[in-house]
C-alpha positions as CSV (number, residue, x, y, z in Angstrom):
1,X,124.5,195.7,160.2
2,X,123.5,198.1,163.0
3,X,121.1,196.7,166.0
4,X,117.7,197.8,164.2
5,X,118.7,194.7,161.8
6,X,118.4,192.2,164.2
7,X,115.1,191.5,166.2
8,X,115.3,189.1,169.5
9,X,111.7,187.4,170.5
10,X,112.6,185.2,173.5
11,X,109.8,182.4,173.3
12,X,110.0,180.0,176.6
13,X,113.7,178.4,176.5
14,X,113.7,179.4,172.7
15,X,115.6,182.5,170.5
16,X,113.7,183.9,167.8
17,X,116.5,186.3,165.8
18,X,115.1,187.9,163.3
19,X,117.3,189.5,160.7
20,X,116.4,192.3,158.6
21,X,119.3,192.2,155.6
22,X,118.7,190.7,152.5
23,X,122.8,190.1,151.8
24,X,124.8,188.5,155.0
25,X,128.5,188.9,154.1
26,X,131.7,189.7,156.2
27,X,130.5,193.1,157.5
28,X,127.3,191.5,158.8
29,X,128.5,188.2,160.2
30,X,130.6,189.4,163.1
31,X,127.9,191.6,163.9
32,X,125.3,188.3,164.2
33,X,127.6,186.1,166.1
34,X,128.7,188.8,168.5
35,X,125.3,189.2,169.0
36,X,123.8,185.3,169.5
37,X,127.2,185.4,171.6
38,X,125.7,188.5,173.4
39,X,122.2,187.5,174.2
40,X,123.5,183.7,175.1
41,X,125.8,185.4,177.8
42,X,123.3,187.7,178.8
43,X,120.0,185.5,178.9
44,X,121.5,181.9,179.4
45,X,119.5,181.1,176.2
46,X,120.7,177.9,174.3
47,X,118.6,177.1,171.6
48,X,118.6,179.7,168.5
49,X,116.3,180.0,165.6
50,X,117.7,182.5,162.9
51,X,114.8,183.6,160.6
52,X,116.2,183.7,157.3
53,X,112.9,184.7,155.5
54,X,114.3,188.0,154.0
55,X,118.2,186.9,153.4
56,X,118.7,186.0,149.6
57,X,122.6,185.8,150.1
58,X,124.8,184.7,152.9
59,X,128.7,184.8,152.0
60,X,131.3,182.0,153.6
61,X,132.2,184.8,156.3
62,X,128.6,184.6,157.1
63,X,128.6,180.8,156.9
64,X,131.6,180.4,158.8
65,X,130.0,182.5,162.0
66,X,127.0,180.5,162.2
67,X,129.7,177.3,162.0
68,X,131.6,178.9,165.1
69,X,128.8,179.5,167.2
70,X,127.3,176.3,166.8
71,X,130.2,174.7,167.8
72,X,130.1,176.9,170.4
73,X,126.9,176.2,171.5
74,X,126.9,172.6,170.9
75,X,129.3,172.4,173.5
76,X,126.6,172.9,176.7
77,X,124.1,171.1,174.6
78,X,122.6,174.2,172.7
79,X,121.0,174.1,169.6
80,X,121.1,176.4,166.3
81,X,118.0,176.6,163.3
82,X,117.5,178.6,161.1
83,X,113.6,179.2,159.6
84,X,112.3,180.5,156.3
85,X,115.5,180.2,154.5
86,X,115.1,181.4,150.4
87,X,115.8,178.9,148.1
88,X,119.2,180.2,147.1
89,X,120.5,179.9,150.7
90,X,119.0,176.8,151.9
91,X,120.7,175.0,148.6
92,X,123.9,177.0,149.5
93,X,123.5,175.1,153.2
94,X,122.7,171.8,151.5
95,X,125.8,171.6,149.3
96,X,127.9,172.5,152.2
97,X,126.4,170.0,154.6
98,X,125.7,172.1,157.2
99,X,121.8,170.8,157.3
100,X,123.3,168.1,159.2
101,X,124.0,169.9,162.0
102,X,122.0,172.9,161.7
103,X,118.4,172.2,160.6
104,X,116.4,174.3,158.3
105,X,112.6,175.2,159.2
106,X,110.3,175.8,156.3
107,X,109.4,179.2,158.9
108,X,108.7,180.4,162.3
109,X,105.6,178.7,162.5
110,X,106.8,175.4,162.3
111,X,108.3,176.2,165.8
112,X,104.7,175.4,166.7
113,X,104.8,172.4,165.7
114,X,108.6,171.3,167.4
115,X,106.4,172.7,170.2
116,X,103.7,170.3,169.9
117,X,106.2,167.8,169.8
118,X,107.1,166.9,166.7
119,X,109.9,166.6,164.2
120,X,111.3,169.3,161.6
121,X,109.0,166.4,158.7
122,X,105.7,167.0,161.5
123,X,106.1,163.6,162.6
124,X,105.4,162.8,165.9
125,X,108.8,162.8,168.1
């Protein structure tokens, strides 16, 4: 995965990463924590939403960096999403639990409506 595969929108306190592979495996995943680790260091930014909209596959190298940097950013209170996830990978992240601790968007746009001051269901919070 080479920078043009990852897309940063900063939006108020909020990370938008954007990645641009369909398949997440080994190669890819030290490439995506290094950089949430990067643009946390950089900006100060806590609170990460990975758009998943065009991953089909994420392999347990994959899984196990969004695991580390969550814990890592749990730590100072930081938060971790991810948005728009295909089927295939939002059952993956069912069955191994992780949508306890890392919740899963429907998409981007429901940002807007965390924003407006709801929950991930669109109740009010």
């Amino acid at each position: 995965m080479d920078t043009n595969d990852i897309q940063i929108e900063q939006r108020g306190d909020l990370a938008i990463i954007a990645v641009g592979k369909p398949m997440l495996t080994s190669m890819e995943a030290d490439h995506l924590l290094e950089t949430l680790r990067s643009y946390h260091t950089q900006t100060g930014c806590a609170r990460f939403v990975i758009d998943m909209a065009g991953v089909d596959f994420l392999d347990s190298a994959c899984i196990g960096s969004l695991v580390t940097f969550l814990i890592e950013i749990d730590k100072i209170g930081g938060k971790l999403m991810l948005a728009g996830c295909q089927k295939s990978v939002a059952e993956l992240m069912k069955t191994t639990g992780l949508t306890a601790h890392i919740p899963l968007l429907s998409s981007i746009d429901q940002l807007d409506d965390l924003d407006a001051g709801t929950d991930q269901a669109g109740h009010a919070a």
